[in-house]
C-alpha positions as CSV (number, residue, x, y, z in Angstrom):
1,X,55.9,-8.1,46.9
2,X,59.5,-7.0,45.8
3,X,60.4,-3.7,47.6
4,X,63.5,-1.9,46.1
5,X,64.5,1.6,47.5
6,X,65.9,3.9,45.2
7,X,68.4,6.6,44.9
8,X,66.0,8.8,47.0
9,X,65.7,7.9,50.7
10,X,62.5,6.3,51.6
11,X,61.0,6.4,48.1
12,X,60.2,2.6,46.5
13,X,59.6,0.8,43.7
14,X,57.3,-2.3,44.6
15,X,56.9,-5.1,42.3
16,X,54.1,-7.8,42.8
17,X,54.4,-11.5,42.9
18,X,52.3,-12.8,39.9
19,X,50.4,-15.4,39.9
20,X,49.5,-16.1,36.4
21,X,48.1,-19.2,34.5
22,X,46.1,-19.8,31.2
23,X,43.1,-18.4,32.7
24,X,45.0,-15.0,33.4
25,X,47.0,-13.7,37.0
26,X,46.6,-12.7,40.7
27,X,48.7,-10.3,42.7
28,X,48.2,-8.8,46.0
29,X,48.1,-5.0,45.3
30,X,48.3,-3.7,48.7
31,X,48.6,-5.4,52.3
32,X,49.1,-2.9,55.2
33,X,51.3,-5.6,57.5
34,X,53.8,-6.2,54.2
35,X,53.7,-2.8,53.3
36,X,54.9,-1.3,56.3
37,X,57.4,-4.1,57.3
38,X,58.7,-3.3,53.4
39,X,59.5,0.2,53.8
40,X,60.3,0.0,57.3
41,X,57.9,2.6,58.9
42,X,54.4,2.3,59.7
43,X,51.8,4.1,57.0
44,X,48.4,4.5,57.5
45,X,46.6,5.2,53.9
46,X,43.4,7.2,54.5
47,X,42.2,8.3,51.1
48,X,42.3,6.4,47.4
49,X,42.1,8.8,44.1
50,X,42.0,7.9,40.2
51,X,42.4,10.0,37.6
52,X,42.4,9.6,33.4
53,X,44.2,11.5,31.5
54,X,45.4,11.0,27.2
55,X,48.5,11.1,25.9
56,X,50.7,14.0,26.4
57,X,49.1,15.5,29.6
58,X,52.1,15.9,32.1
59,X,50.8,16.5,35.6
60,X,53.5,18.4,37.0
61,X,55.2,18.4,40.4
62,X,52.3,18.6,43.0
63,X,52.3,18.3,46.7
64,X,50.7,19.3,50.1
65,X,52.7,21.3,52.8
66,X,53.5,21.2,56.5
67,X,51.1,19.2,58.1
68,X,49.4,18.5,55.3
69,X,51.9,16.8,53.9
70,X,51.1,13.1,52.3
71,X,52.9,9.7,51.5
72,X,51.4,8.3,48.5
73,X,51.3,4.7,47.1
74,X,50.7,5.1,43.3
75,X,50.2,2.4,40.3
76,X,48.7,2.6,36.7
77,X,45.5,0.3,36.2
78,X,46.1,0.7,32.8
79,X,48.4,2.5,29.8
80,X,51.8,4.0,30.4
81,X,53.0,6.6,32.6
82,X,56.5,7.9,33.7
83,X,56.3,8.7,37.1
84,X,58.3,10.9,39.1
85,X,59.4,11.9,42.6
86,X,61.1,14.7,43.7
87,X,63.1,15.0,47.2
88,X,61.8,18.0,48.2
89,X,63.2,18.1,51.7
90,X,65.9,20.6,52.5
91,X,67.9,18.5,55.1
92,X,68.3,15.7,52.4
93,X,71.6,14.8,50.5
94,X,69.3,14.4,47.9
95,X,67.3,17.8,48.0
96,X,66.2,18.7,44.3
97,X,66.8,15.2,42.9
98,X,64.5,13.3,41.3
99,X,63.8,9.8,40.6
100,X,61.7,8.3,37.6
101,X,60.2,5.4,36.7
102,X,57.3,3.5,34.0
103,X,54.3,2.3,35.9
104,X,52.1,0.2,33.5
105,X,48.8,-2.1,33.8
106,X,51.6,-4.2,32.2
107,X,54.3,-4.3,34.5
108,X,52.1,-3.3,38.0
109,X,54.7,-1.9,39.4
110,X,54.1,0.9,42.1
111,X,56.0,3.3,43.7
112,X,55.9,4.7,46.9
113,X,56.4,8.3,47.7
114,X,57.1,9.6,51.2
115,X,56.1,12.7,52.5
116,X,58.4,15.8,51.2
117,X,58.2,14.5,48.1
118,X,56.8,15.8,44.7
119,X,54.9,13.8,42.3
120,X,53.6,14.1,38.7
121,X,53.7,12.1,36.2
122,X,53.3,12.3,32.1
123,X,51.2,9.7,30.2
124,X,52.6,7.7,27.1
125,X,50.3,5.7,26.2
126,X,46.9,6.6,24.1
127,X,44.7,7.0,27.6
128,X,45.6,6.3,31.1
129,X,43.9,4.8,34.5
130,X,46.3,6.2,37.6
131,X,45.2,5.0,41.1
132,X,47.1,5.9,43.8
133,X,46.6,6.4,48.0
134,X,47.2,8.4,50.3
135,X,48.0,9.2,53.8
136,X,46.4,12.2,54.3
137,X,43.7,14.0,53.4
138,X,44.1,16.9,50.7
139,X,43.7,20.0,51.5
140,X,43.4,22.9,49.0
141,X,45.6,25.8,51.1
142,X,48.5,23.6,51.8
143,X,48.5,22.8,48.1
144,X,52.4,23.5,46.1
145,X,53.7,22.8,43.0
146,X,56.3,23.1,40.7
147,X,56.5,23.6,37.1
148,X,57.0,20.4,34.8
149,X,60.3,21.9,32.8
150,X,62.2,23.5,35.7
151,X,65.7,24.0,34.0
152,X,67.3,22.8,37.6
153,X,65.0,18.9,37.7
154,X,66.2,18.2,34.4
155,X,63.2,16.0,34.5
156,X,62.6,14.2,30.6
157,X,59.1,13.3,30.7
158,X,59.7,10.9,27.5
159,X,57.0,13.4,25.5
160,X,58.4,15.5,22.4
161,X,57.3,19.3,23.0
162,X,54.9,19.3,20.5
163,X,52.6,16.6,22.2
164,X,53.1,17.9,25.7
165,X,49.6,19.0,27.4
166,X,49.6,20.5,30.8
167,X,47.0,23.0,32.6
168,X,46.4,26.0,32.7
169,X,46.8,26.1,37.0
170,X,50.1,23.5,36.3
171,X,51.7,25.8,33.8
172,X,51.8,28.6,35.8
173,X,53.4,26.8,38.9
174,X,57.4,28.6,39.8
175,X,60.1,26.8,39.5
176,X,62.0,24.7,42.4
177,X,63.9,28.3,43.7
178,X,60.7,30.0,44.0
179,X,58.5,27.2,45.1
180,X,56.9,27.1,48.6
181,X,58.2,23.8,50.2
């Protein structure tokens, strides 16, 4: 596994060493002892979620407060997504920034999201499998967000306006300046 930090302190992209031959490939997804020596702190991943979602649906900026917080592994199993972080933490350089990046079944690429981080993502592919882990459990009160076209993220999700779908709880989030964080 290829670890490579990016502009965001603490936030990954993994790529896996593939294995592949003319009966098709192996790749080690996850192993806790390369993990950890990768990113340079110790992670203990407690709960695994999947979602599906068509083409268009942006899940916007999600994350769970104080101590509630979570780190989150994520990958596609399979179709397109561009996913995103966002430093949400107020003593970083890099408060408000975000970083983006196209997981695929293709590519299996993952990215690693620390905690104080937001993360959504938008699908561009016809349907999508996301996987992802995390460290802590989720917990419904310590739940923030922030909405997907916040003027200040500057975040393209790669999906013209007409196509975009989003909820009905995510399209009411505030923006970063009024968000709880």
């Amino acid at each position: 596994m290829i670890f490579k930090e990016t502009k965001l302190k603490g936030c990954f992209v993994l790529e896996p060493n593939m294995f592949e031959d003319d009966r098709g490939y192996f790749f080690e997804s996850f192993n806790a002892q390369r993990f950890n020596t990768g990113i340079g702190e110790t992670i203990n991943f407690i709960q695994d979620n999947q979602s599906f979602s068509k083409y268009g649906v942006i899940r916007a900026i999600h994350y769970q407060l104080g101590e509630y917080a979570q780190a989150k592994l994520v990958r596609v199993l399979s179709g397109k997504v561009l996913d995103v972080a966002v430093d949400l933490r107020e003593n970083s350089i890099t408060f408000g920034q975000h970083f983006a990046v196209e997981l695929s079944g293709e590519n299996k690429k993952q990215l690693f999201i620390p905690r104080g981080f937001g993360h959504g993502f938008s699908v561009l592919s016809d349907t999508a499998e996301f996987f992802y882990k995390c460290d802590n459990y989720y917990k419904k009160d310590s739940e923030g967000g922030i909405i997907y076209n916040d003027s200040s993220l500057k975040i393209d999700w790669k999906i013209p306006v007409d196509d975009i779908k989003v909820s009905e709880k995510d399209v009411v989030l505030p923006n970063l300046n009024n968000a709880r964080i």
